[in-house]
NULUMKOL-989463 format. One record per residue (C-alpha): z, y, x; chain. Coordinates in steps of 0.25 Angstrom, whole numbers, padded with zeros to 4 digits, m for minus. Example, Ala and Ser with C-alpha at 12.3 -4.5 7.8 and 13.67 -1.06 7.14 Angstrom:
<pts>
0031; m0018; 0049; A
0029; m0004; 0055; A
</pts>
This chain:
<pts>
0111; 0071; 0112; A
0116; 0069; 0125; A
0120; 0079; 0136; A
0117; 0078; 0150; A
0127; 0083; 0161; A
0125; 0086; 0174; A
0133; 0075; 0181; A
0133; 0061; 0177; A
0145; 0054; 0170; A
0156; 0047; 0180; A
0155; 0031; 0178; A
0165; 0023; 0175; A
0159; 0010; 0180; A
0166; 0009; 0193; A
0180; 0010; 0188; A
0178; m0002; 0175; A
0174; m0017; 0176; A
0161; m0021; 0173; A
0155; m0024; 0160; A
0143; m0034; 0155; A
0131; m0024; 0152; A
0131; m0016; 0138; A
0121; m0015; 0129; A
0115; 0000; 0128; A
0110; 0001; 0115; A
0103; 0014; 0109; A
0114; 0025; 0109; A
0114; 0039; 0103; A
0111; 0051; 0113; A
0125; 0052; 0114; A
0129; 0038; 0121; A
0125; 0043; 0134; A
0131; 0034; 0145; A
0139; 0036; 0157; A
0133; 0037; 0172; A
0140; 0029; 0182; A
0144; 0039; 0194; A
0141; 0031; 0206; A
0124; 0028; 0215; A
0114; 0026; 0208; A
0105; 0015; 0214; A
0092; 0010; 0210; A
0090; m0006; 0209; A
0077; m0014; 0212; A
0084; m0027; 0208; A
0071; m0037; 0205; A
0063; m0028; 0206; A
0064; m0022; 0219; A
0053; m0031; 0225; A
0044; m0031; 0213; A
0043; m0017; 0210; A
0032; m0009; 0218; A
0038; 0002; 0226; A
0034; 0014; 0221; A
0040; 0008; 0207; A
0052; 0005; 0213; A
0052; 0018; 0220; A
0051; 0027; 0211; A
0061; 0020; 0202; A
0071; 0022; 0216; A
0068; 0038; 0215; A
0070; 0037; 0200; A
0085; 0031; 0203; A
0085; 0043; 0213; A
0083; 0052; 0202; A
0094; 0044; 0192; A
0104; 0048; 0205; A
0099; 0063; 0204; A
0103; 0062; 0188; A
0116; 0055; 0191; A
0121; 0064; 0201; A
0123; 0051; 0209; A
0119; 0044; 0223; A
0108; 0036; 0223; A
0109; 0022; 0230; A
0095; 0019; 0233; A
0089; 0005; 0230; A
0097; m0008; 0231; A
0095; m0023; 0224; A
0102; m0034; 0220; A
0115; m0036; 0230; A
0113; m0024; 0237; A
0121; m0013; 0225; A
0126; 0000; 0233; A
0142; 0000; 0229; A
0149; 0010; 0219; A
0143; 0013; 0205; A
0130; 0013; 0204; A
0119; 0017; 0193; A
0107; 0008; 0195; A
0094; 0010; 0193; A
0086; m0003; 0191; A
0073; m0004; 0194; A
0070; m0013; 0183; A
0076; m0018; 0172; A
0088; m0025; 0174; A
0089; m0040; 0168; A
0097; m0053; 0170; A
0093; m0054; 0183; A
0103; m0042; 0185; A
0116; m0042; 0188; A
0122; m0028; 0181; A
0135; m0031; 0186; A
0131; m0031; 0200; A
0123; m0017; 0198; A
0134; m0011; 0188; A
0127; m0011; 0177; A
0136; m0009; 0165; A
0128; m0003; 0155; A
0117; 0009; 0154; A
0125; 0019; 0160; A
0124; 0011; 0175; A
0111; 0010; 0177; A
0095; 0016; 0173; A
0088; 0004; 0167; A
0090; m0007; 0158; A
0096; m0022; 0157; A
0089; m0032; 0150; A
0097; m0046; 0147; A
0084; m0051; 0148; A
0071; m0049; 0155; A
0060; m0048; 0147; A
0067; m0039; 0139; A
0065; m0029; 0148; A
0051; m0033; 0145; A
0039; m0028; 0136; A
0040; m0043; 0128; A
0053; m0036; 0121; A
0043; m0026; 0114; A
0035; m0037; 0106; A
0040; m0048; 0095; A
0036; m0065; 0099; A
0023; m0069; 0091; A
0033; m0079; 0084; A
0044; m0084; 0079; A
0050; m0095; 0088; A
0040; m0089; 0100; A
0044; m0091; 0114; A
0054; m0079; 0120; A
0064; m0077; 0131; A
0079; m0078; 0128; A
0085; m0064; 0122; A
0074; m0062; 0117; A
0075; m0053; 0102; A
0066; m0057; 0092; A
0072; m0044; 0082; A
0068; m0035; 0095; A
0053; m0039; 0091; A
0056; m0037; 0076; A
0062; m0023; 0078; A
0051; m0016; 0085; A
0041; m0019; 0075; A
0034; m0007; 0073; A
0041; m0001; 0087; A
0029; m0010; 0095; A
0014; m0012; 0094; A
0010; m0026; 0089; A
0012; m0037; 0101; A
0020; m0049; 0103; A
0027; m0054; 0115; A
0024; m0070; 0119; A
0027; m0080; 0129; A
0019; m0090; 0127; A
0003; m0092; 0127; A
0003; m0096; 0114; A
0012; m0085; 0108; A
0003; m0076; 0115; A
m0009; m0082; 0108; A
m0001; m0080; 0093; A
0002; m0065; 0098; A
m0012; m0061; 0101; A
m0020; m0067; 0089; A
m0009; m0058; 0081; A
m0011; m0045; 0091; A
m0026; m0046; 0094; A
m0029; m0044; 0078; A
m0024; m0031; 0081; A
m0033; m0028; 0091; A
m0033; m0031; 0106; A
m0018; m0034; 0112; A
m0011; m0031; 0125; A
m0005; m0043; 0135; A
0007; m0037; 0143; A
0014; m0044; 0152; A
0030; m0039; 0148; A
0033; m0036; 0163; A
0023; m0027; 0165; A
0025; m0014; 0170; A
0014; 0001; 0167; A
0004; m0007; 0162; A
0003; m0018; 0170; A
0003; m0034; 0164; A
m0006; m0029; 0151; A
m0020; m0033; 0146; A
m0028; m0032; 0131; A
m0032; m0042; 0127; A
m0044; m0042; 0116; A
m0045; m0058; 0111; A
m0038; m0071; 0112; A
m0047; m0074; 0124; A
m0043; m0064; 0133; A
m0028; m0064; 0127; A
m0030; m0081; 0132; A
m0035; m0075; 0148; A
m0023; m0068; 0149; A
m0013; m0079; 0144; A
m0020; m0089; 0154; A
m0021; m0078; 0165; A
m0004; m0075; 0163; A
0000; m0090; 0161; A
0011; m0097; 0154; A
0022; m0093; 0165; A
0018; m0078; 0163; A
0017; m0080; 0146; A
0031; m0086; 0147; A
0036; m0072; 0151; A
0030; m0066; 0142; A
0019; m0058; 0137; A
0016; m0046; 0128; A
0006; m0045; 0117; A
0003; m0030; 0111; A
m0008; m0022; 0102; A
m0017; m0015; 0112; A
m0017; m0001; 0111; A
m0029; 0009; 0115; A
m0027; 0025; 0117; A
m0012; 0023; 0122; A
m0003; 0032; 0125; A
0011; 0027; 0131; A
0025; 0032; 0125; A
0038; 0032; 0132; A
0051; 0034; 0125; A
0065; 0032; 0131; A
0082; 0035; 0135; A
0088; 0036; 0147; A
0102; 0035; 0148; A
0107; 0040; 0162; A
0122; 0045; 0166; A
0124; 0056; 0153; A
0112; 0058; 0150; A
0104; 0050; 0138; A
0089; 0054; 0136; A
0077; 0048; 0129; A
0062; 0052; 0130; A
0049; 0051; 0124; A
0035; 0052; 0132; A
0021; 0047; 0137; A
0017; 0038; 0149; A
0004; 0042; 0156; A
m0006; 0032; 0164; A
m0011; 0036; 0179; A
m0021; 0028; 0188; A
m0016; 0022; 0200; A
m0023; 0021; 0214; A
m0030; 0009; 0209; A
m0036; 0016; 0196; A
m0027; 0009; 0184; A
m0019; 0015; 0176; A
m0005; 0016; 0177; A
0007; 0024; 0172; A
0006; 0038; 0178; A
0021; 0041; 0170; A
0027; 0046; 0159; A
0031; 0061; 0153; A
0043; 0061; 0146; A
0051; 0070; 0135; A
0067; 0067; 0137; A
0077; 0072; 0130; A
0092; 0070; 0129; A
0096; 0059; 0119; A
0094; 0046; 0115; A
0080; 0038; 0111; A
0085; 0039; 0095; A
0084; 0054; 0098; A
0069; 0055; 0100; A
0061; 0053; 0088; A
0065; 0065; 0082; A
0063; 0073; 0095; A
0048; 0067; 0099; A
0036; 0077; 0097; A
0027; 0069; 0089; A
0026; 0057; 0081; A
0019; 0048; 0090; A
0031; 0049; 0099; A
0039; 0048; 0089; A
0034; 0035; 0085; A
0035; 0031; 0100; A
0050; 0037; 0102; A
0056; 0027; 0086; A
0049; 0015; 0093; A
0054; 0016; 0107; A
0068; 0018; 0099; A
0065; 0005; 0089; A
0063; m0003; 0104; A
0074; 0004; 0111; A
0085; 0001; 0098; A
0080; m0014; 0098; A
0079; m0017; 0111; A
0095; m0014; 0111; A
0097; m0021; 0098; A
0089; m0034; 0102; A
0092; m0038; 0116; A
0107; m0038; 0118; A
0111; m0032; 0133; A
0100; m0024; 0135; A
0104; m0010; 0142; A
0096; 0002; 0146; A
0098; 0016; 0151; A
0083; 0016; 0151; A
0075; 0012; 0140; A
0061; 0017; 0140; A
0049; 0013; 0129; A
0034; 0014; 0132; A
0026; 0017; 0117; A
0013; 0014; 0116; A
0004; 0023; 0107; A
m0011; 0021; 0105; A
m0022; 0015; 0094; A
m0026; 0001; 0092; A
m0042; m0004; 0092; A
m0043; 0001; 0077; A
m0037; 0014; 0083; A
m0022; 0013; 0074; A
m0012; 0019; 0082; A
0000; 0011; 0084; A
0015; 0016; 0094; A
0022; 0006; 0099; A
0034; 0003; 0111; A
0026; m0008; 0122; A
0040; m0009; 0130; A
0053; m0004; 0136; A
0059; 0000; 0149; A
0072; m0001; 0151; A
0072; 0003; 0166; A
0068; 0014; 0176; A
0052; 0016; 0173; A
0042; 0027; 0175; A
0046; 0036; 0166; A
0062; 0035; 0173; A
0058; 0046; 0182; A
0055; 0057; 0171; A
0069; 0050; 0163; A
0078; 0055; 0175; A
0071; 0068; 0177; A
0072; 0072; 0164; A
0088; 0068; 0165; A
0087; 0075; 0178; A
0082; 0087; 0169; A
0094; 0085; 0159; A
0103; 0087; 0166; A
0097; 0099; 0176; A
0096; 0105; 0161; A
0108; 0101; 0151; A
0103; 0109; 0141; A
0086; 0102; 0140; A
0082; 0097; 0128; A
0070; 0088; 0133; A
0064; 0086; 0146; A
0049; 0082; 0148; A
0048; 0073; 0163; A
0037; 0065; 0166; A
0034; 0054; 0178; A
0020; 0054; 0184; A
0014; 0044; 0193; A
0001; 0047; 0201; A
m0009; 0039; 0210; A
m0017; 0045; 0223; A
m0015; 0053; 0236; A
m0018; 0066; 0227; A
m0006; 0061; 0218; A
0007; 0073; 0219; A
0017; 0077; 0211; A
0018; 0091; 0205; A
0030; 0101; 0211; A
0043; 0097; 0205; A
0041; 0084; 0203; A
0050; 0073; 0206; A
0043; 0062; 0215; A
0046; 0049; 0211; A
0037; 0041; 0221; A
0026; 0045; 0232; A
0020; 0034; 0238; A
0011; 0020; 0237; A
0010; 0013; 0225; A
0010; m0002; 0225; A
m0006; m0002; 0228; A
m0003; 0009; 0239; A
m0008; 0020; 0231; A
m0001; 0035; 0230; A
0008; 0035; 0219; A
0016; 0048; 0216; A
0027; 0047; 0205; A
0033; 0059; 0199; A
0042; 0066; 0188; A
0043; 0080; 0181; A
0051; 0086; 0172; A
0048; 0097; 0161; A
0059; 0103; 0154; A
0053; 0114; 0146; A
0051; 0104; 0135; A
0052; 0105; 0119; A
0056; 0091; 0113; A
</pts>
């Protein structure tokens, strides 16, 4: 298991020329990399005019807290052309791609930045967590037909199209099932998703998204009733390796939909390959060897992809005929809304060499009556996108028996 110290490890980035990007593939709880010594900095890159500000904020205090961790400065915000000088460790706002230049951002490998670097986009993508409806069907380049074939099993039932006509084959296999789930693959908490019961409404949708949008992709999946959302995950940041298992929770927003209100987490030092032997019960358990299945064929299957941030939503719930079915919907391999409980639970590690587990949690509330409890750390206070009171926060618990 790994041991965490009270200082971060000195780089040596600064002093040796720079390499093309490694691979990180799943390590033991002993390969713990080195922290560069140096600024961290958090980087919008595309996505700073996108993003909605309180996202983007948030992530920024989340940075801040990665500093706190380090023991290093923090740089503040910068974009493309504008990198502070010395070493830096980065903190991407998004998940970095081709459209990144990691030289420019000295990105070497895992131990440079918080994130992940996919070689290509939609791999970064929920189209990755679903097999194509057929052989010789329509697919970006890079993409791994053996991914699909190994998470048989890890997944629900769904396919992954690009075409009208592929979507049509994938729905008369997936509504015999009962009714199916349309997800637009860039979609983010929820949003971009619909049910469909029937071939007609399944043909409303195709015509509504266009041939432009299909061409990008879309997502296919077994609707699930009575869901409860898992999260399972490693971080790897300066000495310290850590991996997780937990439940996501929904809140309602100013406008009354529900939205993700955060996640509570139980961390431990140690690597994801660790977990199924230390979770409680065996839904989670199920949970944990599925995310693991993802995890090791994702690194397996798509040659170039590096994380120091790899998290897996799991869905558990019934079908319509009431069977119970577990299966990963996608990974996030960059800062996301559970980052904030990571760091403070590596916050706690290293206050308290000597914890075995840590419980931390990230909440997100909506309304003028909306405050945090005493001892929190804030992670936002302010308008969301629609102008509404949104309070982010995160706790941590360390009397905690794994």
């Amino acid at each position: 298991m790994g041991h965490a110290t009270t200082e971060p490890t000195a780089l040596r980035l600064a002093r040796r020329p720079r390499a093309q990007p490694r691979s990180a593939a799943p390590a033991g709880p002993q390969a713990v990399a080195d922290s560069p010594r140096g600024t961290v900095a958090f980087y919008g890159g595309n996505a700073r005019a996108k993003g909605s500000d309180h996202d983007r904020r948030t992530k920024a205090e989340v940075a801040r807290g990665l500093a706190d961790l380090l023991g290093l400065g923090y740089a503040g915000e910068f974009a493309a052309g504008e990198r502070p000088a010395g070493p830096l460790y980065i903190v991407p706002a998004e998940t970095l791609g081709p459209q990144d230049d990691l030289a420019a951002l000295g990105i070497e490998g895992e131990a440079d930045f918080f994130g992940g670097y996919v070689p290509h986009a939609f791999i970064a993508s929920k189209l990755i967590t679903h097999p194509l409806v057929r052989a010789g069907a329509a697919a970006p380049a890079g993409w791994s037909r053996a991914h699909g074939a190994a998470l048989r099993g890890a997944v629900l039932p769904g396919r992954s199209v690009f075409s009208a006509a592929d979507a049509r084959r994938a729905a008369d296999e997936l509504l015999a099932l009962g009714p199916v789930r349309l997800k637009d693959p860039a979609g983010v908490g929820g949003a971009g998703q619909w049910v469909v019961n029937d071939r007609a409404e399944l043909e409303q949708h195709l015509e509504r998204l266009g041939p432009q949008a299909l061409g990008n992709g879309l997502v296919l999946e077994q609707n699930l009733n009575r869901v409860t959302t898992c999260s399972v995950g490693q971080v790897r940041v300066g000495p310290w390796l850590a991996s997780y298992y937990g439940t996501q929770r929904l809140t309602r927003n100013g406008r009354g939909h529900e939205v993700y209100g955060g996640s509570t987490l139980t961390v431990m030092l140690g690597g994801l390959e660790t977990l199924p032997e230390r979770a409680p019960d065996e839904p989670t358990r199920t949970a944990v060897r599925q995310a693991l299945r993802y995890h090791r064929s994702a690194f397996r299957h798509f040659p170039g992809l590096i994380a120091s941030r790899c998290n897996y939503d799991v869905v558990q719930g019934v079908d319509d005929a009431g069977r119970w079915h577990s299966g990963v919907l996608e990974q996030s391999w960059r800062i996301g809304g559970a980052s904030g409980a990571e760091i403070a639970a590596l916050l706690a590690f290293r206050a308290e060499p000597g914890l075995r587990a840590v419980r931390a949690s990230t909440c997100e509330l909506y309304g003028a009556a909306a405050a945090a409890p005493a001892g929190a750390r804030i992670l936002f206070d302010g308008a969301d996108q629609h102008g509404d009171r949104l309070v982010k926060y995160v706790e941590v618990h360390t009397d905690v028996d794994p």
